[in-house]
N, C-alpha and C positions, 0 to 999 in steps of 0.2 A: 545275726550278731555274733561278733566271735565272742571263742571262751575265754572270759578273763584269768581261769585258772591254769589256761595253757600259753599264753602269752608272755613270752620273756622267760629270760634263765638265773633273776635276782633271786637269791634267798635269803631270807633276814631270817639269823636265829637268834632271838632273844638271849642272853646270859639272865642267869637266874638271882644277880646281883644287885634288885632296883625292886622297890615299892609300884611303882605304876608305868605301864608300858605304855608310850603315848608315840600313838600313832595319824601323823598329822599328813597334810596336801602340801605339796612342794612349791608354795609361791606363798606372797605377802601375808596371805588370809591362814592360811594354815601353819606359818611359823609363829603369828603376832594369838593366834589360837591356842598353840601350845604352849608359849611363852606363858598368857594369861591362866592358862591351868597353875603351871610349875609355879609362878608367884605368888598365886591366890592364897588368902591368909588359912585356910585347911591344908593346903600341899604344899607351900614353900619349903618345910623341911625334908617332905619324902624326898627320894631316890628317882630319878626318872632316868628309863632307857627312849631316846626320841629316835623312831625309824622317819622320816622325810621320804613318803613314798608318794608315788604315781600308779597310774592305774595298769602298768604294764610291770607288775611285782607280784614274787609267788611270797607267801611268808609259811615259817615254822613257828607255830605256836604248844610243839610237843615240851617244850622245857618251865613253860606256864604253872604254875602253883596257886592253889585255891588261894592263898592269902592277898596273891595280887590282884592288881586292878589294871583295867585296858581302857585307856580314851581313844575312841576314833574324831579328830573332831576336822572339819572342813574334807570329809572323807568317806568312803563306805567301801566295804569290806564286799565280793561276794559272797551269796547267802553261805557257801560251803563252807569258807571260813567262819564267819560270825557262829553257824551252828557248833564250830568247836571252842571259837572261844566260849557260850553260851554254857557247853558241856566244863571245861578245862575251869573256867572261874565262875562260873555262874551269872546271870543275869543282874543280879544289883552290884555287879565287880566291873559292870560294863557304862561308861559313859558316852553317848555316841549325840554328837553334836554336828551338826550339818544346814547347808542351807538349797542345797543343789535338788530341786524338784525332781529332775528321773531319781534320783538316786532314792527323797521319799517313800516313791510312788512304788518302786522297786520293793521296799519293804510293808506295803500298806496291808496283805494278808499276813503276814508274819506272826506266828502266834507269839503273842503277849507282849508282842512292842512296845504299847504303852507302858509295859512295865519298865521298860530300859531306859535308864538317867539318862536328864539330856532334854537338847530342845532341837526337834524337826520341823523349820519354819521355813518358807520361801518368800523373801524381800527383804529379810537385814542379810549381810556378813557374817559367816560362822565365829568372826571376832567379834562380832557386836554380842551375838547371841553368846559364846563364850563369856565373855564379860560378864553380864546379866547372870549366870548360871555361876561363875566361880566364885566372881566377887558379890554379889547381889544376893545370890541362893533363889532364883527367879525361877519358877517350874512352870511349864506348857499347860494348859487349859485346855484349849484347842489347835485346829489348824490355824487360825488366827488370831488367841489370844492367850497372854501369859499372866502371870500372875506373880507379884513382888511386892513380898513383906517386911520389906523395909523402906515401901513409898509412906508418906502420909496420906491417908484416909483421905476420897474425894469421892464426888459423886457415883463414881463405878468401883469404892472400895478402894481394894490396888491390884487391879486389872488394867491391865494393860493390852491393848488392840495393835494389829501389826503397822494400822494406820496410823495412830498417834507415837510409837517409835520411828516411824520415817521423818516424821515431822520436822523440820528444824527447830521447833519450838522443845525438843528431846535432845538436844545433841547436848544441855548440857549431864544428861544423865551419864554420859561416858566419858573419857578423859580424852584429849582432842586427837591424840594420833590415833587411837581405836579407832574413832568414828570416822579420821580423815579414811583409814585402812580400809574402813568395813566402805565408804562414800566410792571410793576407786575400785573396789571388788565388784560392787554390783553395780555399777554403771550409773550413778544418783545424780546427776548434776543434768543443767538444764542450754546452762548459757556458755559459748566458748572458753569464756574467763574460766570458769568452771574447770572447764576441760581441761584445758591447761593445768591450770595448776594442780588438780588432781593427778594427771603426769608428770609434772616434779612432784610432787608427792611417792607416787612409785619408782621412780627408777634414785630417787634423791635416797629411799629406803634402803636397795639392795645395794648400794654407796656406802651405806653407814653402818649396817644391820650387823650383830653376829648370831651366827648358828645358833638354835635351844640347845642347852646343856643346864648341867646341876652349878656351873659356877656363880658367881655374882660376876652382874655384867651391869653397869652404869647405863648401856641405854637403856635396856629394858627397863630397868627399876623405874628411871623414868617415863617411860611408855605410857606405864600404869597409872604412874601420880598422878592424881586430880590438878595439883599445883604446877607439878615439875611439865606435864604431857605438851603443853604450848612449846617450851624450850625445846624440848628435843625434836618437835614438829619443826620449829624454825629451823630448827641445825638441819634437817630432812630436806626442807625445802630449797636451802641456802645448795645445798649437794645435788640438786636433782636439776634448778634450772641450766646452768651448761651443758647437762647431758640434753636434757630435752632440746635446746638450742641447734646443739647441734645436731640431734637426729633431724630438727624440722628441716634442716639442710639439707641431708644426705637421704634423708628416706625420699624426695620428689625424683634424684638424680636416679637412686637404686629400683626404683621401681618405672621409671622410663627405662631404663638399660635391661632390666630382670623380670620386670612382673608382663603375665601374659591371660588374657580372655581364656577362659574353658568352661569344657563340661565338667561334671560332677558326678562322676559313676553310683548310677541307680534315681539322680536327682537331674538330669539331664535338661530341664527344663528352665532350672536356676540361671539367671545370669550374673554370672560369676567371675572373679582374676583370684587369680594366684602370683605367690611369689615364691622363689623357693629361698628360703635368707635363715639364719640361727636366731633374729629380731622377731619379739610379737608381739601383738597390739596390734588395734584396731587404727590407730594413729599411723601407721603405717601405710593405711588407704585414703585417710584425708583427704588429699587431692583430688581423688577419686571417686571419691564417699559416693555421691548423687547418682554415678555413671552405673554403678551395679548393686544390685541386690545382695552379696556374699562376696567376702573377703577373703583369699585363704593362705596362710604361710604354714609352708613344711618344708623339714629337711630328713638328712638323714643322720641317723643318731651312729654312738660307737659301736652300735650293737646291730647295724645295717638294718635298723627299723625304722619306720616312715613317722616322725611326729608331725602331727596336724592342728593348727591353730584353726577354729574357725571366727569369723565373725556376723552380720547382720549391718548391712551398709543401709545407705539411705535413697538407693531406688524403688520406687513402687512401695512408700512406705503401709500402704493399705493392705497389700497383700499378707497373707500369714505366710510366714517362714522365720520358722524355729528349729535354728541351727543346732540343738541340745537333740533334736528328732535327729540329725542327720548323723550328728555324733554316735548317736546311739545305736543309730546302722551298721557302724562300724567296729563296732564296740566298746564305746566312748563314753561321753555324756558332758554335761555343764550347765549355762544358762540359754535361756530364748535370746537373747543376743551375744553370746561367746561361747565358745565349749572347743573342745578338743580331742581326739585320738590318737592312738597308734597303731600299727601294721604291719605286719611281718614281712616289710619290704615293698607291700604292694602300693604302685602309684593309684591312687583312686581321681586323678586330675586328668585332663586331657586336653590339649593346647587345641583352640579353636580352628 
């Protein structure tokens, strides 16, 4: 596995000018994460510095002050860093919210994890779980159950099971664009209609979205509302179907002309395409889906490094293949059906 702390020539140096440094995942899940901290009724009024990082980022945490506070959320830190921010602010100064299993698993000896705020769960959204935690005040239990003291009292108390959160019979516990967010992050839907519209759902997002900042921003605000979250969901959807439209056009044409069978360096056995395109998503192999096992887009970035989308197609759906393992080879990580790397150049594809 390479070293994530040698990988890439980014440095984020904090200014010492902000109450909580939050540090989120550079896609849908991790900006609508950070947004849900900075609104939540305890931190709307702090100070937030947002870095928008990726897993190919070194950071400086020397300018850090015991008074502040660090969220990682839709995110995780090499243990090298974490042990300074741990030393720099201490351990209850740290909020580390995730849903990404290597990443868990990565920390499962860590002395005194359980004491770090925060919810480490695999099957919601680190914005569901965000939610639940900022606005709710919902604390971890277990690896599979939470606990929120402001349910009304039922037969399990208010406990809460990772099973009955996926429920749809739970989706009104969040306000509708969280859960459409957290529904398209982890892959939840069943039936094509679904699918679809789950993709206008995200790219209708990054249409409409702005940046985390300290300003007041009208989508957001509404994001959150219980009331308001339906509306801005429509305006979302209303933006996202001509884009999905026309990719279902262009992406058959681009991937006859572009996309090509390979190997998979070290996984040679997979059967696999790739494309090499700046587009990702799984939606991109659609056509395709049934014909192979792995999906995979890469390009190359400004910084003449290899990003790698991967995906989990629908060939041979019995077999086990858990594309977050292959990520991880790489130096990577994600989910059993998506994840992604990067590479200091190197092609790890191989045309058939």
């Amino acid at each position: 596995m390479e070293n994530l702390m040698n990988v890439g020539v980014t440095t984020n140096k904090p200014n010492t000018d902000f109450d909580v440094l939050c540090i989120h995942h550079n896609d849908m899940d991790g900006y609508t994460s950070a947004m849900c901290a900075k609104l939540s009724p305890l931190w709307r009024k702090k100070t937030f510095k947002f870095i928008s990082a990726h897993y190919d980022m070194e950071f400086d945490f020397t300018k850090l002050k015991k008074s502040q506070y660090v969220f990682i959320l839709d995110f995780s830190l090499p243990v090298q860093y974490f042990d300074e921010l741990v030393d720099r602010v201490g351990i209850d100064h740290i909020v580390w919210i995730d849903h990404h299993l290597s990443s868990i698993n990565k920390y499962k000896n860590y002395p005194n994890i359980k004491a770090v705020p925060g919810i480490r769960i695999n099957g919601l959204a680190a914005c569901e779980l965000s939610y639940l935690h900022f606005f709710r005040s919902v604390v971890q239990l277990d690896e599979t159950t939470l606990f929120d003291p402001g349910m009304e009292v039922n037969v399990n108390g208010c406990e809460l099971t990772l099973e009955s959160l996926l429920a749809p019979s739970m989706d009104g516990l969040f306000p509708k664009a969280v859960r459409m967010a957290g529904l398209y992050d982890t892959w939840r839907f069943t039936t094509y209609e679904d699918y679809m519209t789950n993709l206008m759902f995200n790219d209708g997002f990054y249409a409409e979205f702005e940046r985390p900042s300290n300003e007041s921003c009208e989508f957001w605000d509404a994001f959150f509302d219980m009331k308001l979250s339906q509306e801005v969901t429509n305006q979302i959807m209303t933006s996202g179907k001509p884009i999905v439209d026309y990719k279902n056009r262009t992406f058959v044409t681009n991937l006859q002309r572009a996309g090509f069978e390979c190997y998979i360096r070290k996984f040679e056995d997979i059967d696999a395409i790739a494309i090499n395109t700046l587009d990702r998503g799984s939606f991109i192999f659609e056509t395709v889906k049934n014909d192979y096992e792995v999906g995979i887009v890469f390009f190359m970035n400004a910084d003449g490094k290899m990003e790698y989308s991967i995906y989990r197609l629908g060939k041979n759906p019995e077999k086990s293949i858990l594309v977050n393992k292959i990520a991880e080879s790489f130096g990577g990580g994600g989910h059993a059906g998506a994840a992604g790397f990067i590479t200091n150049g190197t092609l790890v594809v191989e045309r058939k």
